[in-house]
C-alpha positions as a Markdown table, in Angstrom:
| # | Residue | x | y | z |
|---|---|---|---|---|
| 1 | Unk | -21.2 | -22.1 | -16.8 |
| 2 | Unk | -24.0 | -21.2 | -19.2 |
| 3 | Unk | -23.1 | -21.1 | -22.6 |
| 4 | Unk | -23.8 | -17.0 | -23.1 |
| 5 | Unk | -21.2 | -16.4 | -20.3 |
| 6 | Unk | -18.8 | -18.5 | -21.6 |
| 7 | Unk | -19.0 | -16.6 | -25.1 |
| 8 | Unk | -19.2 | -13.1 | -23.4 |
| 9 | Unk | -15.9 | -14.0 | -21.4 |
| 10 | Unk | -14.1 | -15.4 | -24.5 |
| 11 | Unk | -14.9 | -12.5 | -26.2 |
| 12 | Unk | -13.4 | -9.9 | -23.7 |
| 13 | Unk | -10.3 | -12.0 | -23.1 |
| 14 | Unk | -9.6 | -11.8 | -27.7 |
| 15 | Unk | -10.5 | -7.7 | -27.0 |
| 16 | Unk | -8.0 | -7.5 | -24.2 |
| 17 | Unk | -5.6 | -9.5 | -26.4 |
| 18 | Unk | -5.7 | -7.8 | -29.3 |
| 19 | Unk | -6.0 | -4.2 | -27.5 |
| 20 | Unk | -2.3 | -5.7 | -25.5 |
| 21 | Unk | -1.1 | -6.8 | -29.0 |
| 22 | Unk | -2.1 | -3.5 | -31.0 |
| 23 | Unk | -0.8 | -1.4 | -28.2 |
| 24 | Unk | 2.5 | -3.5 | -28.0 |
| 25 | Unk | 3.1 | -3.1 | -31.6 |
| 26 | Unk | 3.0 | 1.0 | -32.0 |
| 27 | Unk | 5.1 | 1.1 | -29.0 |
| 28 | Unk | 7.7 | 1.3 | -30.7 |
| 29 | Unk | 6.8 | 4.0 | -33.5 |
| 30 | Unk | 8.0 | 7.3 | -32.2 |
| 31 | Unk | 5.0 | 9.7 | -31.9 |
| 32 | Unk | 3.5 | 11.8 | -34.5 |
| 33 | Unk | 4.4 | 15.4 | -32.6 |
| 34 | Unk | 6.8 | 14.9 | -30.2 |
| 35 | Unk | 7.2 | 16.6 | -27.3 |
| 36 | Unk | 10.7 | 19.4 | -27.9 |
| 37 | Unk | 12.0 | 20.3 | -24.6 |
| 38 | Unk | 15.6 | 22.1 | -24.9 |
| 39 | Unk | 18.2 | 21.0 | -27.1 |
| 40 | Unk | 20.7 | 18.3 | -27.3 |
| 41 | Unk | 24.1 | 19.3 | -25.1 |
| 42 | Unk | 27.3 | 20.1 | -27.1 |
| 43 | Unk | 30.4 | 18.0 | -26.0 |
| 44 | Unk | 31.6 | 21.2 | -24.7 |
| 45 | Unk | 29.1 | 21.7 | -22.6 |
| 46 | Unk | 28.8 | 18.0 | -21.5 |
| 47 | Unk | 32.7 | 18.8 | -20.4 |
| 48 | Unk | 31.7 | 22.0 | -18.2 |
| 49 | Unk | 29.5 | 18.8 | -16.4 |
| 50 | Unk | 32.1 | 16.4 | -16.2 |
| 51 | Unk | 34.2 | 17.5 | -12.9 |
| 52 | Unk | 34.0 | 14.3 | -10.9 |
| 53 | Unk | 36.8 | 13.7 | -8.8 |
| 54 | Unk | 37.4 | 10.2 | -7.6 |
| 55 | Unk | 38.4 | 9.1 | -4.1 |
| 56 | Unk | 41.8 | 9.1 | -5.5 |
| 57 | Unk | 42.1 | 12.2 | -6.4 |
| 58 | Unk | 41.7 | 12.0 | -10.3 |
| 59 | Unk | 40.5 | 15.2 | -12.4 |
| 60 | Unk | 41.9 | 17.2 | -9.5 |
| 61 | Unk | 42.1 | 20.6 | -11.0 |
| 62 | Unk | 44.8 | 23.1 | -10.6 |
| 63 | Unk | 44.8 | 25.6 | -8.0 |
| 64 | Unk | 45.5 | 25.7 | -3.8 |
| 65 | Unk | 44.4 | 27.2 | -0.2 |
| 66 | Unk | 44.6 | 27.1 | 2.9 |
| 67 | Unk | 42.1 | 27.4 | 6.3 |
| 68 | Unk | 43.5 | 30.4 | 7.1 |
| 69 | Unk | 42.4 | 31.2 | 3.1 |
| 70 | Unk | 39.0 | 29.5 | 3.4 |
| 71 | Unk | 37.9 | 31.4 | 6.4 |
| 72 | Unk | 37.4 | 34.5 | 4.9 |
| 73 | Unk | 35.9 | 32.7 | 1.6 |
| 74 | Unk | 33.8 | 30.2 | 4.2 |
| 75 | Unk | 32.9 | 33.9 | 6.2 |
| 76 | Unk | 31.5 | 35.6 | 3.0 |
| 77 | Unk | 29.9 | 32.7 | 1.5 |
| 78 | Unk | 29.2 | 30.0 | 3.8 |
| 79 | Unk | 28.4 | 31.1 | 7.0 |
| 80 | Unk | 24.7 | 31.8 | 6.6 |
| 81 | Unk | 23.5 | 28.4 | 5.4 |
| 82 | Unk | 25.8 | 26.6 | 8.0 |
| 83 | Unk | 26.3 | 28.6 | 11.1 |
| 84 | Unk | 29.8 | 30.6 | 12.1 |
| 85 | Unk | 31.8 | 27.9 | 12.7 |
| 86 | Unk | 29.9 | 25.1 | 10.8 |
| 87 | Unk | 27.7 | 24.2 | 13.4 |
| 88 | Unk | 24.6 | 24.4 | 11.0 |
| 89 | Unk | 21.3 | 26.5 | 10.9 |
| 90 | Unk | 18.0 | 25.5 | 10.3 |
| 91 | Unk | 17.7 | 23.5 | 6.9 |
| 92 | Unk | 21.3 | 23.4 | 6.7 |
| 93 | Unk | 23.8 | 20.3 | 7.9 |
| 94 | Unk | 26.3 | 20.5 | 10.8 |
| 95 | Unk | 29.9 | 20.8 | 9.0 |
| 96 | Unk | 31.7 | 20.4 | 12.5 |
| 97 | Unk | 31.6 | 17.6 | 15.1 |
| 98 | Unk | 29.2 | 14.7 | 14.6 |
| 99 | Unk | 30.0 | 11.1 | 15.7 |
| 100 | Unk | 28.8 | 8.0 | 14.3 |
| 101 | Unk | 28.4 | 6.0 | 17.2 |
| 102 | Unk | 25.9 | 8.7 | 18.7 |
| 103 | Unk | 22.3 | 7.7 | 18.7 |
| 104 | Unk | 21.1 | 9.2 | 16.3 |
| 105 | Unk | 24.3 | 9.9 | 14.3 |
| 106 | Unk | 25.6 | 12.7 | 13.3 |
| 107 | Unk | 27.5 | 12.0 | 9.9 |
| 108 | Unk | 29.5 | 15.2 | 9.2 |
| 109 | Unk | 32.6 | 15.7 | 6.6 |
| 110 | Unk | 35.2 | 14.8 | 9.9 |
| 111 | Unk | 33.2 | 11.9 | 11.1 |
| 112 | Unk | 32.0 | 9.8 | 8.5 |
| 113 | Unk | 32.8 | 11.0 | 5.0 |
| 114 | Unk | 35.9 | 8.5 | 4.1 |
| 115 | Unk | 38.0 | 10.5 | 1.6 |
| 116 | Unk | 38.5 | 14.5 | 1.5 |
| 117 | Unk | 38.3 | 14.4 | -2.2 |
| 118 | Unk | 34.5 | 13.7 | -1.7 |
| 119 | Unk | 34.2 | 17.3 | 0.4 |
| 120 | Unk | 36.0 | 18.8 | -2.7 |
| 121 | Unk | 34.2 | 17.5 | -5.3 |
| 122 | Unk | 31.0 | 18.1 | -3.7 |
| 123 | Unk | 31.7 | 21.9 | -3.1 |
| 124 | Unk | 32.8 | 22.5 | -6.4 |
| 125 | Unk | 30.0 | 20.7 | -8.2 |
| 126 | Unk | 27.2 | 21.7 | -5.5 |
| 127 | Unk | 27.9 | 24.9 | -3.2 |
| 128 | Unk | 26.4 | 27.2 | -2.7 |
| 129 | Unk | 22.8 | 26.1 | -3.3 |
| 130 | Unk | 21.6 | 29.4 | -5.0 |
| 131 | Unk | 24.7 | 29.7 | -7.7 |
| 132 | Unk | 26.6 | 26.1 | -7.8 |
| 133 | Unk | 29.7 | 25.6 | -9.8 |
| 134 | Unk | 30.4 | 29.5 | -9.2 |
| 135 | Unk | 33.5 | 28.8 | -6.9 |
| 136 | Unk | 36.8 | 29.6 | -8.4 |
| 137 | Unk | 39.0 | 26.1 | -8.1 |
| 138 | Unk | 40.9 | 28.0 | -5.6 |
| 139 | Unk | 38.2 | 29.1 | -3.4 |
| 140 | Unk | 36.9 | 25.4 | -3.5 |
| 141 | Unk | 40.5 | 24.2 | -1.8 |
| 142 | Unk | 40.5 | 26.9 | 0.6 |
| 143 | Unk | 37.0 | 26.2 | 1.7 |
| 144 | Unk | 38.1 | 22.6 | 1.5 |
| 145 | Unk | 41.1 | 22.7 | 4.1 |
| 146 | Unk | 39.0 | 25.5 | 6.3 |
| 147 | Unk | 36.6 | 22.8 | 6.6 |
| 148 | Unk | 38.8 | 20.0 | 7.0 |
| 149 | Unk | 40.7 | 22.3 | 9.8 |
| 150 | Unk | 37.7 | 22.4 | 11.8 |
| 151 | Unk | 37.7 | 18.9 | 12.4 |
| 152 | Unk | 41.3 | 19.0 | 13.5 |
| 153 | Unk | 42.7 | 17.0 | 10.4 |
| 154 | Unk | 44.4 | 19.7 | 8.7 |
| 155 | Unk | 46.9 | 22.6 | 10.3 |
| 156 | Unk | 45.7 | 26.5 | 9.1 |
| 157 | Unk | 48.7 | 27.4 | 6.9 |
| 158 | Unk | 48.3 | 23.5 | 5.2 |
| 159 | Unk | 48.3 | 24.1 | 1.6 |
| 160 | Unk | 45.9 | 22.0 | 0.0 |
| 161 | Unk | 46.2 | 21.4 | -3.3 |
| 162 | Unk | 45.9 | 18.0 | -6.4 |
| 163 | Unk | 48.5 | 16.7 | -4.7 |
| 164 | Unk | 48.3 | 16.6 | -1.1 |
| 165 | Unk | 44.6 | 16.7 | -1.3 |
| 166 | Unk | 44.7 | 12.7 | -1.8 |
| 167 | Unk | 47.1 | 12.2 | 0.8 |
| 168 | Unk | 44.5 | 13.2 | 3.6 |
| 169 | Unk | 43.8 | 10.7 | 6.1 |
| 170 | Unk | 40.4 | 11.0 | 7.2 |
| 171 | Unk | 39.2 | 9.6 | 10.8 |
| 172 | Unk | 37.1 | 7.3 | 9.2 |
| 173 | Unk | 38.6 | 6.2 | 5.9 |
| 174 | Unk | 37.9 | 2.8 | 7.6 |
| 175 | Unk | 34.4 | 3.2 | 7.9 |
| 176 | Unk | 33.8 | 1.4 | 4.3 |
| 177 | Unk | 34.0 | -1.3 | 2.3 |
| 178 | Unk | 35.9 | -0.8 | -1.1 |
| 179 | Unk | 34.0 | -3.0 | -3.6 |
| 180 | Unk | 36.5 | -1.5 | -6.4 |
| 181 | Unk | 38.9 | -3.7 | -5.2 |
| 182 | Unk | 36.5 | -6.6 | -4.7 |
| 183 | Unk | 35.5 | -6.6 | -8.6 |
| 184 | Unk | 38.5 | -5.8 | -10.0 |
| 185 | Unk | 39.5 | -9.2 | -8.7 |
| 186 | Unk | 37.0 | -11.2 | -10.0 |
Protein backbone atom coordinates (compact mmCIF):
# COMPACT_ATOMS: atom_id res chain seq x y z
CA UNK A 1 0.00 0.00 0.00
CA UNK A 2 1.54 3.25 -1.05
CA UNK A 3 2.47 5.39 1.60
CA UNK A 4 -0.23 8.47 0.71
CA UNK A 5 -3.00 5.80 1.22
CA UNK A 6 -1.82 4.57 4.21
CA UNK A 7 -1.72 8.26 5.77
CA UNK A 8 -5.15 9.22 4.26
CA UNK A 9 -6.66 5.94 5.94
CA UNK A 10 -4.98 6.60 9.30
CA UNK A 11 -6.25 9.84 9.21
CA UNK A 12 -9.98 9.04 8.75
CA UNK A 13 -9.93 6.20 11.22
CA UNK A 14 -8.29 9.24 14.30
CA UNK A 15 -11.49 11.60 12.69
CA UNK A 16 -13.98 8.76 13.16
CA UNK A 17 -12.38 8.14 16.58
CA UNK A 18 -12.43 11.24 17.89
CA UNK A 19 -15.90 12.26 16.21
CA UNK A 20 -17.23 8.57 18.30
CA UNK A 21 -15.29 9.86 21.42
CA UNK A 22 -16.65 13.59 21.24
CA UNK A 23 -20.04 12.41 20.47
CA UNK A 24 -19.97 9.69 23.34
CA UNK A 25 -18.90 12.28 25.85
CA UNK A 26 -21.90 14.99 25.40
CA UNK A 27 -24.27 12.12 25.44
CA UNK A 28 -24.68 12.50 28.49
CA UNK A 29 -25.21 16.39 28.96
CA UNK A 30 -28.94 16.92 28.81
CA UNK A 31 -29.74 19.34 25.86
CA UNK A 32 -29.58 23.01 25.90
CA UNK A 33 -33.64 23.45 25.05
CA UNK A 34 -35.31 20.54 25.76
CA UNK A 35 -38.17 19.34 24.24
CA UNK A 36 -41.56 20.11 27.09
CA UNK A 37 -44.30 17.83 26.18
CA UNK A 38 -47.05 17.67 29.12
CA UNK A 39 -46.38 17.57 32.59
CA UNK A 40 -45.20 15.17 35.08
CA UNK A 41 -48.43 12.85 36.49
CA UNK A 42 -49.50 13.49 40.15
CA UNK A 43 -49.62 10.22 42.32
CA UNK A 44 -53.23 10.76 42.14
CA UNK A 45 -53.52 10.59 38.85
CA UNK A 46 -50.94 7.69 38.50
CA UNK A 47 -53.68 5.95 41.03
CA UNK A 48 -56.76 6.71 38.52
CA UNK A 49 -54.04 4.38 36.11
CA UNK A 50 -53.31 1.80 38.45
CA UNK A 51 -56.54 -0.77 38.16
CA UNK A 52 -54.79 -3.99 37.27
CA UNK A 53 -56.46 -6.87 38.45
CA UNK A 54 -54.47 -10.04 38.75
CA UNK A 55 -55.54 -13.54 37.74
CA UNK A 56 -56.33 -13.81 41.32
CA UNK A 57 -58.50 -11.49 41.67
CA UNK A 58 -56.51 -8.73 43.57
CA UNK A 59 -57.63 -4.91 43.32
CA UNK A 60 -61.07 -6.33 42.63
CA UNK A 61 -63.18 -3.32 43.19
CA UNK A 62 -66.48 -3.13 44.88
CA UNK A 63 -69.59 -3.45 43.13
CA UNK A 64 -71.85 -6.61 41.24
CA UNK A 65 -74.13 -7.81 38.18
CA UNK A 66 -75.48 -10.20 36.68
CA UNK A 67 -76.16 -11.36 32.67
CA UNK A 68 -79.44 -10.71 32.98
CA UNK A 69 -77.93 -7.01 34.14
CA UNK A 70 -75.23 -6.87 31.44
CA UNK A 71 -77.56 -7.48 28.64
CA UNK A 72 -79.20 -4.35 28.64
CA UNK A 73 -75.70 -2.57 29.55
CA UNK A 74 -73.97 -5.00 26.65
CA UNK A 75 -77.41 -3.87 24.32
CA UNK A 76 -76.78 -0.12 24.77
CA UNK A 77 -73.12 -0.11 24.67
CA UNK A 78 -71.66 -3.10 23.19
CA UNK A 79 -73.60 -4.39 20.61
CA UNK A 80 -72.41 -2.21 17.65
CA UNK A 81 -68.77 -2.98 17.81
CA UNK A 82 -69.34 -6.70 18.44
CA UNK A 83 -72.55 -7.92 16.87
CA UNK A 84 -76.06 -8.76 18.88
CA UNK A 85 -75.02 -11.58 20.60
CA UNK A 86 -71.15 -11.21 20.39
CA UNK A 87 -70.67 -12.73 17.27
CA UNK A 88 -68.41 -9.65 16.05
CA UNK A 89 -68.66 -7.11 13.10
CA UNK A 90 -66.25 -5.96 10.86
CA UNK A 91 -62.97 -4.68 12.86
CA UNK A 92 -64.38 -5.99 15.95
CA UNK A 93 -63.48 -9.67 17.65
CA UNK A 94 -65.98 -12.53 18.03
CA UNK A 95 -66.94 -12.56 22.02
CA UNK A 96 -68.93 -15.92 21.56
CA UNK A 97 -67.83 -19.30 20.38
CA UNK A 98 -64.30 -19.80 19.07
CA UNK A 99 -62.20 -22.99 19.54
CA UNK A 100 -58.64 -23.37 19.73
CA UNK A 101 -58.13 -26.52 18.00
CA UNK A 102 -59.90 -24.98 14.83
CA UNK A 103 -57.56 -24.15 12.03
CA UNK A 104 -57.21 -21.10 12.12
CA UNK A 105 -58.22 -20.52 15.79
CA UNK A 106 -60.60 -18.63 17.04
CA UNK A 107 -59.35 -17.39 20.63
CA UNK A 108 -62.45 -15.78 22.22
CA UNK A 109 -62.95 -14.91 26.20
CA UNK A 110 -64.84 -18.79 26.59
CA UNK A 111 -62.20 -20.59 24.61
CA UNK A 112 -58.91 -19.51 25.41
CA UNK A 113 -58.68 -16.69 27.86
CA UNK A 114 -57.54 -18.69 31.20
CA UNK A 115 -59.01 -16.56 34.07
CA UNK A 116 -62.33 -14.30 34.00
CA UNK A 117 -60.52 -11.73 35.96
CA UNK A 118 -58.57 -11.02 32.68
CA UNK A 119 -62.21 -10.14 30.76
CA UNK A 120 -62.82 -7.79 33.80
CA UNK A 121 -59.89 -6.00 33.90
CA UNK A 122 -59.72 -5.56 30.34
CA UNK A 123 -63.24 -4.05 30.06
CA UNK A 124 -62.78 -1.71 32.74
CA UNK A 125 -59.37 -0.50 31.67
CA UNK A 126 -60.14 -0.68 27.79
CA UNK A 127 -64.02 -0.70 26.66
CA UNK A 128 -65.39 0.93 24.86
CA UNK A 129 -62.71 2.08 22.41
CA UNK A 130 -64.16 5.69 21.93
CA UNK A 131 -64.50 6.56 25.90
CA UNK A 132 -62.37 3.78 27.99
CA UNK A 133 -62.37 3.68 31.72
CA UNK A 134 -66.06 5.30 31.52
CA UNK A 135 -67.85 2.01 32.79
CA UNK A 136 -69.17 2.32 36.28
CA UNK A 137 -67.55 -0.88 38.34
CA UNK A 138 -70.91 -2.21 38.24
CA UNK A 139 -71.60 -2.05 34.70
CA UNK A 140 -68.15 -3.70 34.14
CA UNK A 141 -69.40 -6.93 36.27
CA UNK A 142 -72.57 -7.03 34.61
CA UNK A 143 -71.04 -6.90 31.21
CA UNK A 144 -68.56 -9.30 32.70
CA UNK A 145 -71.04 -12.20 33.66
CA UNK A 146 -73.31 -11.35 30.30
CA UNK A 147 -70.29 -12.23 28.61
CA UNK A 148 -69.20 -15.02 30.54
CA UNK A 149 -73.06 -16.32 30.20
CA UNK A 150 -72.76 -16.50 26.57
CA UNK A 151 -70.24 -19.05 26.70
CA UNK A 152 -72.31 -21.10 29.01
CA UNK A 153 -69.91 -20.71 32.15
CA UNK A 154 -72.01 -18.54 34.16
CA UNK A 155 -76.07 -18.94 34.93
CA UNK A 156 -78.16 -15.27 34.14
CA UNK A 157 -79.20 -14.43 37.73
CA UNK A 158 -75.22 -15.37 38.82
CA UNK A 159 -74.11 -12.46 40.83
CA UNK A 160 -70.75 -11.68 39.98
CA UNK A 161 -68.94 -9.82 42.09
CA UNK A 162 -64.76 -9.50 44.02
CA UNK A 163 -65.58 -12.52 45.38
CA UNK A 164 -67.03 -15.06 43.25
CA UNK A 165 -65.38 -13.43 40.25
CA UNK A 166 -61.99 -15.48 41.17
CA UNK A 167 -63.82 -18.53 41.73
CA UNK A 168 -64.66 -18.88 37.95
CA UNK A 169 -63.52 -21.84 36.31
CA UNK A 170 -62.79 -21.16 32.80
CA UNK A 171 -62.75 -24.07 30.05
CA UNK A 172 -59.39 -23.45 29.43
CA UNK A 173 -57.64 -22.41 32.70
CA UNK A 174 -55.47 -25.31 31.59
CA UNK A 175 -54.38 -23.95 28.59
CA UNK A 176 -51.15 -22.27 30.21
CA UNK A 177 -48.28 -22.53 31.91
CA UNK A 178 -47.95 -20.62 35.30
CA UNK A 179 -44.32 -19.37 35.41
CA UNK A 180 -45.26 -17.48 38.88
CA UNK A 181 -45.10 -20.56 40.47
CA UNK A 182 -42.01 -21.71 38.57
CA UNK A 183 -39.92 -18.59 39.86
CA UNK A 184 -41.12 -18.32 43.08
CA UNK A 185 -39.50 -21.65 43.58
CA UNK A 186 -36.26 -20.94 42.51
Amino acid sequence: MCMRKRSFLVLIAASLTAATLAAGSNAAEPPANPVALGSPLTEAQLRDWDLIVGPDGKNLPEGSGTAAQGQAVYQQKCAACHGASGEGAAGSPALTGGSVSATPPLLTVGSYWPHASTLFDYVRRAMPPTAPKSLTNTEVYQLTAYVLHLHGILAADFVLDKNSLPAVQMPNREGFIDVSANVSAN
